[in-house]
N, C-alpha and C positions, 0 to 999 in steps of 0.2 A: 736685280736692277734697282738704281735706288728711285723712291717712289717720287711722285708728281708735288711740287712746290707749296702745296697749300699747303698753309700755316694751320689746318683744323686741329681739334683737341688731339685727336690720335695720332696724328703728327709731332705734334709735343710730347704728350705719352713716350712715344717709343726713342725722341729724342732725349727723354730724361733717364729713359731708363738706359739709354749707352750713358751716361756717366755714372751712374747706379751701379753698373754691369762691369767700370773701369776701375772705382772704387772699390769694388770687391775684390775684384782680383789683385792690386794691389795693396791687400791686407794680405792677403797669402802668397805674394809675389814683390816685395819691395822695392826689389830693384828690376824692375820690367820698363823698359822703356815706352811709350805712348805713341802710336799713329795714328790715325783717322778714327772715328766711332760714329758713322751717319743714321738716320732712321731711313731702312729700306721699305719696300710693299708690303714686306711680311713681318718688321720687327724691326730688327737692329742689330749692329755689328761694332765690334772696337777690334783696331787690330795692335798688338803689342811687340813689342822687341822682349822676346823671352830668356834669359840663361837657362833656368829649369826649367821643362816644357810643360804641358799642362795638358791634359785628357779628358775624356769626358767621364772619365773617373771623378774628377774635382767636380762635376757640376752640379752635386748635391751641396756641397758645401759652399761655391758663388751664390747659388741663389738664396741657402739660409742666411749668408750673408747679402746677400741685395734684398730680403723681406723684412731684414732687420735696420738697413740703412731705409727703408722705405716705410717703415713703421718710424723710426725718427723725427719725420715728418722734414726736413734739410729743408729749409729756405734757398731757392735759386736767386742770388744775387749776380746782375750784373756789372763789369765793370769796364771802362774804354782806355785802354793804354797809348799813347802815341808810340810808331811803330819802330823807334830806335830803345824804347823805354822796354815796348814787349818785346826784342832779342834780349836784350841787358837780364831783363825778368825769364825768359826762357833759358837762356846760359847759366846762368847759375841754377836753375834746377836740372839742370844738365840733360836738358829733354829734348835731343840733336835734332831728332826729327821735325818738332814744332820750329824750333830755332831754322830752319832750312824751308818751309812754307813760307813762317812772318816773312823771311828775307825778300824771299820772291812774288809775294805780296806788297812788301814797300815798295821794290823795282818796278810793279806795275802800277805804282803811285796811291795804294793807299795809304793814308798819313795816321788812320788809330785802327787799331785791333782790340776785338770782342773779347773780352774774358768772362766766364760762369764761373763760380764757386757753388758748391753747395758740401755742408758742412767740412769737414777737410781736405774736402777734394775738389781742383781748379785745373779749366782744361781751358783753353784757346779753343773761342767757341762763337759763331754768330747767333746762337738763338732761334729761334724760339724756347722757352722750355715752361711748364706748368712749375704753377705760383713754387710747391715744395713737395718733397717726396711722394708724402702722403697721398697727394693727389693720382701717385700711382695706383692702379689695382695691382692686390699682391696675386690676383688668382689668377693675370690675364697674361702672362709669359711666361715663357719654359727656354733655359737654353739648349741650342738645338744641334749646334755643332761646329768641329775645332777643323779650321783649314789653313793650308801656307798659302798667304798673297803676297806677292809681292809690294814692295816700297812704293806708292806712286802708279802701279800696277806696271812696272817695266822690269822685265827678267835679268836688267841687268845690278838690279839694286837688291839689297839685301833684303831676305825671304822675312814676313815677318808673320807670328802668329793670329789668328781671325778664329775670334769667338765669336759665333752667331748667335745671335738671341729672337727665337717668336715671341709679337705681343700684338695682344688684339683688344676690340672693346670690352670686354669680358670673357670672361671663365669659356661659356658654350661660341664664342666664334672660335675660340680658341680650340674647342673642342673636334669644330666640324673644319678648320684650316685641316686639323691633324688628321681626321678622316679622308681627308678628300686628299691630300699629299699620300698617304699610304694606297689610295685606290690607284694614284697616278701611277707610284710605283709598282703597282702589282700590274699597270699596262704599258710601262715604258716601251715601246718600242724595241730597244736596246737590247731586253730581257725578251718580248716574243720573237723579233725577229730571226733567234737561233732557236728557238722552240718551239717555234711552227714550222721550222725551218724554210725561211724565206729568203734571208739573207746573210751573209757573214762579212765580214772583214779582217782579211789577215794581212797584220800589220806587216809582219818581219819577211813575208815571201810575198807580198803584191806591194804593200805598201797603206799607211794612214792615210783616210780619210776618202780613199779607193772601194767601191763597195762591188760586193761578188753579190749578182744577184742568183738565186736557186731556182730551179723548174717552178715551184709552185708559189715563190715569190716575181717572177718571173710571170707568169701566168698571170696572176691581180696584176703588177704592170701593163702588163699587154690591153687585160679589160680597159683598164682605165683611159688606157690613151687611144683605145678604138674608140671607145664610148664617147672622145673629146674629138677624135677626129671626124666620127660622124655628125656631130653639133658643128662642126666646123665647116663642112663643105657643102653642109644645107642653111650654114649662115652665109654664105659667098663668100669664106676666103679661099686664096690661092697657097695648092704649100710649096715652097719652096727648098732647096737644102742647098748648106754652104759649107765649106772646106772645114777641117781642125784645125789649120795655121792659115797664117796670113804672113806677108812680107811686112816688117818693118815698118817703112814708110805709109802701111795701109790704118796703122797705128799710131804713124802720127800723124796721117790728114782726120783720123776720127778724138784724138788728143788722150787715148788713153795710157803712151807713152808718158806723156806729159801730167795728167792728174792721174792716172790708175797702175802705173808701175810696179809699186810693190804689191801689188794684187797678183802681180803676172807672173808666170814660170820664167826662169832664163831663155835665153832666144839659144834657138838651133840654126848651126850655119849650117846653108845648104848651096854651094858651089859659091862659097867667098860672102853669098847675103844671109842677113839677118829674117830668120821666122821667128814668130810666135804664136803660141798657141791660143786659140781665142778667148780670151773673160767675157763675150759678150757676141750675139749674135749683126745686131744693129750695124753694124761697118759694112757686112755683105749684104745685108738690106736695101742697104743704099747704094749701092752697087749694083745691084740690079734691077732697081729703079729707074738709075741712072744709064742704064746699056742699051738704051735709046730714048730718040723723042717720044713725050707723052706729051697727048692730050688732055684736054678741062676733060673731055667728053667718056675718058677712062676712068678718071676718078668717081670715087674712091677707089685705089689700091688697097687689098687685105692679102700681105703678103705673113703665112703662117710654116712656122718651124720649131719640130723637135729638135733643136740643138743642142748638144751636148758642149759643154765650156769647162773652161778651164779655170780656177783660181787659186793662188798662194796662201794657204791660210796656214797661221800657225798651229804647229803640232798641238800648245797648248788649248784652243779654239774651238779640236775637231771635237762633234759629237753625235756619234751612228749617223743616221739618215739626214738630219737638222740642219750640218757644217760640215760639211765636206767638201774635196777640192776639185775632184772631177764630178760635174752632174747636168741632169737635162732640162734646161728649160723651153718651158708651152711657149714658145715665142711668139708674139705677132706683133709689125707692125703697118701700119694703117696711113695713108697719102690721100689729103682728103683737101674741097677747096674751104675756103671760107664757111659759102654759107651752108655746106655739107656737115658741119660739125656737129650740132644742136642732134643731128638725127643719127650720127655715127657716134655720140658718145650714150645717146637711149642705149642705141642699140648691144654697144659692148657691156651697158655696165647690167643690163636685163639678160646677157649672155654669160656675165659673169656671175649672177648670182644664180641662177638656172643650171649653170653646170656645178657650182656648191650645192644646191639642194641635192642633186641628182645622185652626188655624196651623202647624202643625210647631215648636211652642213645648212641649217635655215635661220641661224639667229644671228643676224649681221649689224655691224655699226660700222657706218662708213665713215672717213674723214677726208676734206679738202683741204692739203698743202699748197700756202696761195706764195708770191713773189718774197721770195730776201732780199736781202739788202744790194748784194753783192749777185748780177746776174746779167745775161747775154737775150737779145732778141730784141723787138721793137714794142715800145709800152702798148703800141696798139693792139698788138696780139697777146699779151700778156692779158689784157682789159677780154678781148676774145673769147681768149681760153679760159678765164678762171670762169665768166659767166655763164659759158656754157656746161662746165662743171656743174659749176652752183646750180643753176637751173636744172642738170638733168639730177643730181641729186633729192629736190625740191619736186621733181614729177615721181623718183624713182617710187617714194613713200618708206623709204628707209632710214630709221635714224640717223643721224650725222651731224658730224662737228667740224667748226673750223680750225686749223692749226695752218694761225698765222705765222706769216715768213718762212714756214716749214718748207717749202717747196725746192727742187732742186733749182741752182743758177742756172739751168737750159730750160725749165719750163715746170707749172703747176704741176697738183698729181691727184686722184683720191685714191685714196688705199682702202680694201672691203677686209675686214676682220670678222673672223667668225669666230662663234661660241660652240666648243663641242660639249661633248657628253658631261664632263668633268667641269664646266661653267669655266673652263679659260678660254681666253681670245688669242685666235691664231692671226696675225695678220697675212694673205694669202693672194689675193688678186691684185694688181696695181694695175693702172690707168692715168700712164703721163706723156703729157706733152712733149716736145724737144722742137726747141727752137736753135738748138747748137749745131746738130749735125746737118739738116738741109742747108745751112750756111757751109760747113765745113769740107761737104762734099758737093756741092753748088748744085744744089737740086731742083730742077726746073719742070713747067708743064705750061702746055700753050694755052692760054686764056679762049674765050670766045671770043675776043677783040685781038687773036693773033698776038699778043703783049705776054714776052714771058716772066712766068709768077712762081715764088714760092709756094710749095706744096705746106700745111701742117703735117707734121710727124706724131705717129701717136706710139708709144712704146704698150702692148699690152701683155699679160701675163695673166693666168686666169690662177693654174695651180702654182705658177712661179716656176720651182724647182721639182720636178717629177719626185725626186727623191724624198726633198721633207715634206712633199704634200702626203708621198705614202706612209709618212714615221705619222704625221698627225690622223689621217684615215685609220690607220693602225690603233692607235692610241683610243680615236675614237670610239671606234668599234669593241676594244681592247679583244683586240685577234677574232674576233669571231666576226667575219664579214657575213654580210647579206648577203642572201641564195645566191642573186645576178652577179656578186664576186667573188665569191667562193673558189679555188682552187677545186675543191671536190665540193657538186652542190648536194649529192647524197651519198652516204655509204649506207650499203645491205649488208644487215647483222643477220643474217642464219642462227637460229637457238642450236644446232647443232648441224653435224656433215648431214644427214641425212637430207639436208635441205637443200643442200649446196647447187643441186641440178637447177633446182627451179630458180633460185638467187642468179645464175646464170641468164635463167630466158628473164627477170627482171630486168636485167645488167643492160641486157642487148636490147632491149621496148625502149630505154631512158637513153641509151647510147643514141638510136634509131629518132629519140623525139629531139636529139640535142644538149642532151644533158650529161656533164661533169658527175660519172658515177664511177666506184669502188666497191669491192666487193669482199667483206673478212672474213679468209680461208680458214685463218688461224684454226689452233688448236684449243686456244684458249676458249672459256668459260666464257658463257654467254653475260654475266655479269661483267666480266673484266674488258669483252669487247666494248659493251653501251658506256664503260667508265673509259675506253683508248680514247671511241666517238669524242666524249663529252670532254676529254683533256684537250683532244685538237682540235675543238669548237670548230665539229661539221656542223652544218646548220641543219641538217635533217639525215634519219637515221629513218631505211624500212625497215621494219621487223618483220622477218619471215621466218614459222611457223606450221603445225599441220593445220591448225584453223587458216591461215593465208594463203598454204598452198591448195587446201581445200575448194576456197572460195576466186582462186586466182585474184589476189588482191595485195596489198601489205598491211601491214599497222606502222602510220605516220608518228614518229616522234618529231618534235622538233627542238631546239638547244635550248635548255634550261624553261622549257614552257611544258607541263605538268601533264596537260590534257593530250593525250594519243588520239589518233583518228586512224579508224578502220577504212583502208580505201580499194577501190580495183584499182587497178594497173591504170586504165584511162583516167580517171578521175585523178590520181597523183599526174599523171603526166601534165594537166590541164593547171590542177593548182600550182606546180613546180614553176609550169611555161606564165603562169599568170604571175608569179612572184616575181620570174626574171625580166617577164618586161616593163612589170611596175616597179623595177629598180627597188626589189627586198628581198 
């Protein structure tokens, strides 16, 4: 993603070093044509029109060559062309692609275009960049890696080369980015979810972006959404459940024929009309809001759904759990009057961080998206809704920011982002208004003065999409869930058969108290079992032995923690049943 607009030094940095990085390669590549080169969150990028391709073979010799342009010390001169002058000046260095942005640049009326030079090398460019080379660090980037992007990023323009480049403030952030990207990798989701075997996706006989969930991935899902659904019906919501398709017309009194179309599967005729499958639960929401009179005296409505939706995403797009096309979202929404808000927006966003911790998710920053420009409802409720945001934000004692006009044109929003293990922010729960659909589905409730009134709509989501919340849980944990999620919360290692009898009346005590237990018959070596254990990060291992079946007891391991505990059979029952209800 490219990063956030501040002009800071490391922002210049990684903006000098894409022309650094352009320059090089155009020593070894003369006739490479030029695309874009922005500074992203993590470095920078230039993408090329290549004849000879380039690998990450070459990248010892770009960057001797960008340490030597950057020891040069290059003055960054600016200079401002008017914008008939900078085609004229782009066509003759015959750089089509520049020549096709300036174009569409003048047509939306700007009259001069930015140019950088820094020593022989000049890019069409607005700037920022540090005073001259030198003020690069030579120790603080590495290039990182070679991708096809498309022109413009549209598949249907010519594929062009993307060299990536990390730069940091020095040598050691640079050190610990590469640390902690390689940790990422080692718990992608992607890569555990066929190795703990919990999930698969096959492309070619189900289809992209379709996910097979497995028994024991299967199993953590289930936890999960018990564990949500009993937070749920001791918060007073109501669950509801609504179709896979809807008619047509159900789709365009909610308007997402109209703004969400190419989001949508093609319509299925079913006796002459038009179905579709649903992007989005909220249509049937209001639907049966709407399937009779309501009273002031009902509200708050918490009507809550695992829905399963539908949405079109490009093949290009999908990625495991994260973007996919079929998936479930926590739905709820909330029919609430006026002065009912202040106390229903406490109360979801202290239910929404509550059921993140309960994840092992506790370091949040929240953000309030207030009105755009461009938006549907009455100012007065607009003025309502954000203050009552703002305000419960302001009690919640949560960090947070504002992100002005950010808001959807139906109504404000805060979004809760967490920080897992690996210090990245997942953005996961939302919290938004909608002042489009009670208009659009005429949503009404009788006042205490008999006068009928707009209800607020409140769209909420705690994990969002069932599925990327389990790729992040995942990721978090990297495979090795807490006892209370665990698929298996212990397996019994026997040092050999001789044991095996008694591993049995272990099996049946931990079955008998509620617990998720396995039992390895194998043949295999007592070493090779504690090493199966510890590859499919069970979270605890009994060892049984003639000292434990001695003493009727086990010896507690637990995953990656050193220290063993000798226990009787009650005593493991108690610590196991205490671990799973303190959700570890």
């Amino acid at each position: 993603m490219e990063c956030a607009p501040e002009k800071d030094n490391l922002y210049k940095i990684r903006h000098s070093l894409a022309h650094v990085l352009a320059q090089a390669v155009l020593q070894i590549r003369p006739d490479a044509k030029l695309g874009f080169g922005p500074p992203i969150d993590t470095g920078c990028y230039y993408d090329f029109d290549l004849k000879q391709p380039i690998t990450d073979e070459d990248f010892k010799d770009i960057e001797k060559r960008m340490r030597k342009i950057i020891g040069q010390k290059q003055e960054f001169t600016h200079q401002m062309r008017s914008a008939d002058e900078a085609v004229k000046h782009l066509e003759g260095q015959d750089e089509g692609y520049k020549v096709e942005y300036c174009k569409e640049l003048s047509e939306q009326g700007e009259t001069e275009i930015g140019f950088y030079t820094n020593g022989p090398f000049e890019d069409m460019c607005a700037g920022p960049h540090v005073e001259h080379t030198g003020d690069i660090p030579k120790d603080c980037f590495k290039l990182d890696a070679v991708a096809g992007a498309y022109w413009r990023g549209d598949e249907k323009n010519p594929q062009l080369t993307r060299i990536y480049c990390l730069a940091f403030e020095d040598k050691e952030s640079l050190k610990n980015y590469i640390q902690k990207r390689e940790l990422a990798r080692q718990r992608d989701h992607r890569k555990l979810g066929p190795e703990l075997d919990l999930f698969s996706i096959d492309h070619e006989g189900v289809g992209a972006g379709l996910i097979l969930w497995h028994p024991k991935g299967g199993l953590v899902r289930h936890l999960m959404e018990e564990h949500s659904r009993e937070l749920h019906l001791k918060g007073g919501y109501d669950f509801v459940y609504s179709p896979h398709i809807g008619r047509a017309s159900l789709w365009e009194t909610s308007g997402h024929l109209s703004f969400y179309k190419d989001g949508m599967f093609a319509p299925i005729e079913v006796e002459g009309q038009e179905f579709y499958l649903k992007p989005m639960n909220c249509p049937f929401h209001c639907k049966i809001f709407s399937s009779r009179p309501r009273s002031y005296r009902e509200l708050p409505l918490r009507f809550a759904e695992w829905g399963t939706v539908y949405r079109f995403e490009r093949s290009g797009t999908l990625s495991g759990l994260t973007r996919v096309r079929g998936f479930t979202q926590d739905d709820a929404h909330l029919f609430c009057r006026e002065d009912q808000m202040p106390a229903e927006i406490d109360r979801v966003l202290g239910f929404c961080t509550k059921l993140l911790s309960d994840f092992g998710l506790t370091d949040f920053h929240l953000y309030l998206s207030t009105r755009p420009e461009k938006r549907v409802g009455e100012e007065a409720k607009w003025d309502a809704a954000e203050d009552a945001l703002r305000a419960a934000l302001e009690r919640s004692g949560h960090k947070f920011s504002i992100n002005e006009a950010d808001g959807a044109f139906y109504g404000p929003k805060i979004d809760i982002c967490a920080m897992d293990a690996l210090e990245r922010e997942w953005q996961l729960s939302t919290i938004q208004f909608d002042f489009n659909l009670p208009e659009r589905f005429d949503l009404q409730y009788a006042d205490s003065d008999g006068e009928l009134k707009r209800p607020y709509m409140i769209h909420r989501a705690l994990m969002g999409s069932i599925e990327r919340f389990f790729g992040v849980i995942l990721e978090h944990f990297g495979g090795a869930f807490p006892t209370w999620l665990a698929p298996t919360q212990v397996r019994i290692v026997p040092v050999a058969e001789a044991f095996f009898e008694y591993a049995q009346t272990v099996r049946k005590k931990l079955e008998e108290a509620g617990i998720r237990v396995e039992v390895d018959e194998s043949s295999n070596s007592f070493s090779k079992k504690v090493r199966e254990a510890t590859v499919a990060k069970i979270p605890n291992m009994a060892i049984i032995g003639e000292k434990e079946k001695e003493s009727g007891g086990v010896t507690l391991r637990r995953y990656k923690v050193e220290e063993q505990e000798e226990l009787s059979l009650d005593s493991l029952i108690a610590t196991l049943s205490d671990r799973i209800n303190d959700k570890k």
